[in-house]
C-alpha positions in Angstrom: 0.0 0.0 0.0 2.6 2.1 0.6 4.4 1.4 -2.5 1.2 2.8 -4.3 0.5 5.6 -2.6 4.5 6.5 -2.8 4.8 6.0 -6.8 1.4 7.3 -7.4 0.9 10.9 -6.9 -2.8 11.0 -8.4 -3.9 8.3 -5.7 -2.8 10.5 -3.0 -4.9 13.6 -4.5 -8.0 11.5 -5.3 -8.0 10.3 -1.5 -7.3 14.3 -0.3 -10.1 15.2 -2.8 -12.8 12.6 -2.0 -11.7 13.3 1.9 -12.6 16.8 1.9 -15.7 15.9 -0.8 -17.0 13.8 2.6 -16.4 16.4 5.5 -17.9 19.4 3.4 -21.1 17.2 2.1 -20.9 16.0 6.5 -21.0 19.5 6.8 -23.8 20.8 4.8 -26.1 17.8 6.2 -25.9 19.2 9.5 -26.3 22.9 8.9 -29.8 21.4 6.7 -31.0 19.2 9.1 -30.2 22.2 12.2 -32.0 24.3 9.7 -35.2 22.0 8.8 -35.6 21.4 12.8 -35.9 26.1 13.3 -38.7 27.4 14.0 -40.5 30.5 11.9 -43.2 32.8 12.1 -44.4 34.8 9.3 -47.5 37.1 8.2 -49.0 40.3 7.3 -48.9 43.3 9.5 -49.7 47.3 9.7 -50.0 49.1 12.5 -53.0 52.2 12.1 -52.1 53.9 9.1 -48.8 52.1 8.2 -48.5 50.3 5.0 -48.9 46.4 5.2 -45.7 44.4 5.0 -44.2 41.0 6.5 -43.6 40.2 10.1 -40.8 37.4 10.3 -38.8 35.5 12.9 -37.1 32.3 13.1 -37.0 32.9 17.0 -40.3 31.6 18.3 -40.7 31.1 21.9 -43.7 28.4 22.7 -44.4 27.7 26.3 -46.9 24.9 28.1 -48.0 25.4 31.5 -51.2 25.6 34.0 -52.6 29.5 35.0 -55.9 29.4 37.1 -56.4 25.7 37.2 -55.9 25.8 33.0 -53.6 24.2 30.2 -52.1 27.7 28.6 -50.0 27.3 26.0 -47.7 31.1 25.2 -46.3 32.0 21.6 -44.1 34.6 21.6 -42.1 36.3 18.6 -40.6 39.4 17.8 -39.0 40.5 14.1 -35.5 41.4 15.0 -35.4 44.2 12.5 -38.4 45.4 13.4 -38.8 45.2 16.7 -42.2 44.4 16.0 -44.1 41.6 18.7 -46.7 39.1 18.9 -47.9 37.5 21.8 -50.5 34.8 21.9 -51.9 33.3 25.4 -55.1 30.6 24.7 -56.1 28.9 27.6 -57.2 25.3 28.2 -55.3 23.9 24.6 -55.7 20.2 25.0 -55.2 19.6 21.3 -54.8 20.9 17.7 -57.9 22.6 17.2 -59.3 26.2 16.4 -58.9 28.8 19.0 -60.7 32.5 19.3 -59.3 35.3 20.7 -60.8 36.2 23.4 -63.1 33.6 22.9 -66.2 32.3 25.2 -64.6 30.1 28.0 -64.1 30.7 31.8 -60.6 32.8 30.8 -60.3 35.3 28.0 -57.7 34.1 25.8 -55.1 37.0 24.7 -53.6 38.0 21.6 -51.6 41.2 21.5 -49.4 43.5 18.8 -46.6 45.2 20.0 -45.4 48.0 17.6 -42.0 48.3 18.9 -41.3 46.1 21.5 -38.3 48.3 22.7 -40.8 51.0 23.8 -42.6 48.6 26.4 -43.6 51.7 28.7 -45.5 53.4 26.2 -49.5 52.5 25.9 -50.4 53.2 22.6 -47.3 50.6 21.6 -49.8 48.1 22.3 -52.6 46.5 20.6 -55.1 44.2 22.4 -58.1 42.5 21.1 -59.7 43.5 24.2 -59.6 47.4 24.0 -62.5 49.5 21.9 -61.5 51.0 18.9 -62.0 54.8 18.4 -65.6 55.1 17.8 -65.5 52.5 20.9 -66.8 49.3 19.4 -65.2 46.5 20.9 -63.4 44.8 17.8 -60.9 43.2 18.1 -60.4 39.6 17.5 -58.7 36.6 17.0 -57.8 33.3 15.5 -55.4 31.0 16.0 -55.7 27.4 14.2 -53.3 25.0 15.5 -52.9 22.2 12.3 -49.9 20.3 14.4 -49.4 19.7 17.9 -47.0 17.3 20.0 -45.2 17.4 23.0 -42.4 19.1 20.7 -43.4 20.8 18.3 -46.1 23.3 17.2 -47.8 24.4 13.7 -50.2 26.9 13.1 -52.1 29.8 11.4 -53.4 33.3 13.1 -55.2 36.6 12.9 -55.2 39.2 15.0 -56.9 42.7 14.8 -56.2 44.6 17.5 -56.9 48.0 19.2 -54.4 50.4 20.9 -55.6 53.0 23.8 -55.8 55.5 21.4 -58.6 53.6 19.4 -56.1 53.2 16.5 -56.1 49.8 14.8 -53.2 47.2 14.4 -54.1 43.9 11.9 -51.9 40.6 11.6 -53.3 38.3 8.7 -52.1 35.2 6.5 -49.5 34.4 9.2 -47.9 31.3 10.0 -45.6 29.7 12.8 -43.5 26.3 13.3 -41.8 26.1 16.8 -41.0 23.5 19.6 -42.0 23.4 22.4 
């Protein structure tokens, strides 16, 4: 073997080449499967009068846990060049299913828009589905429509249209999210 590998130069280059053919194609594997196992959230948003334009994280925070005797289950995102934020709280989430915001159970479920989540002390920075808009209808609502869920893993679709204290309007449509849990 040695013999071969000494007289043959080409032999030695093939084995370098196929070598580092294996660690890069290793490589890419991982960096797809670490990819394909991310989580996204993604949709449609304006805030009042701003134009409508897309709301997107791989960063989504999902949470289980038990709040006044309930199942809640938290999604949490915020678009890191936006600063924009969504948070969704349903209570009693046993399975996938379709779930309104507030809804009609013993708990209000919650879905809020935050504008700019790096102003947190401002009021008008949020937008609930519980506050009245400006001619003071009560409005706001909310859907969330979980399609996938395991003790792991999350899928979905929501809506969300929102009020602020002003009365000004905030709307979240066509979006989607993948997380574990």
């Amino acid at each position: 073997m040695k013999r071969i590998l000494k007289n043959n130069p080409i032999v030695v280059i093939s084995i370098l080449l196929l070598s580092i053919a294996t660690v890069i194609t290793y490589s890419r594997n991982i960096e797809a499967l670490n990819n394909a196992n991310k989580g996204f959230f993604s949709g449609k948003i304006n805030f009042g009068d701003s134009y409508k334009h897309v709301i997107y994280s791989d960063k989504v925070e999902v949470k289980k846990g038990t709040e006044r005797g309930l199942k809640t289950l938290s999604i949490a995102i915020i678009d890191e060049k936006t600063s924009e934020s969504v948070f969704i709280k349903l209570y009693d989430v046993q399975e996938k299913g379709t779930f309104f915001i507030p809804g009609e159970g013993k708990v209000q479920n919650i879905g809020n828009l935050i504008k700019d989540v790096n102003r947190f002390r401002e009021l008008n920075n949020f937008y609930q589905t519980t506050l009245s808009n400006d001619e003071g209808l009560k409005n706001g609502v909310g859907r969330v429509n979980i399609t996938k869920l395991t003790d792991t893993e999350i899928e979905g679709e929501l809506i969300i249209i929102g009020n602020n204290s002003e009365g000004k309007q905030a709307q979240l449509e066509s979006a989607r999210f993948k997380a574990k849990i």
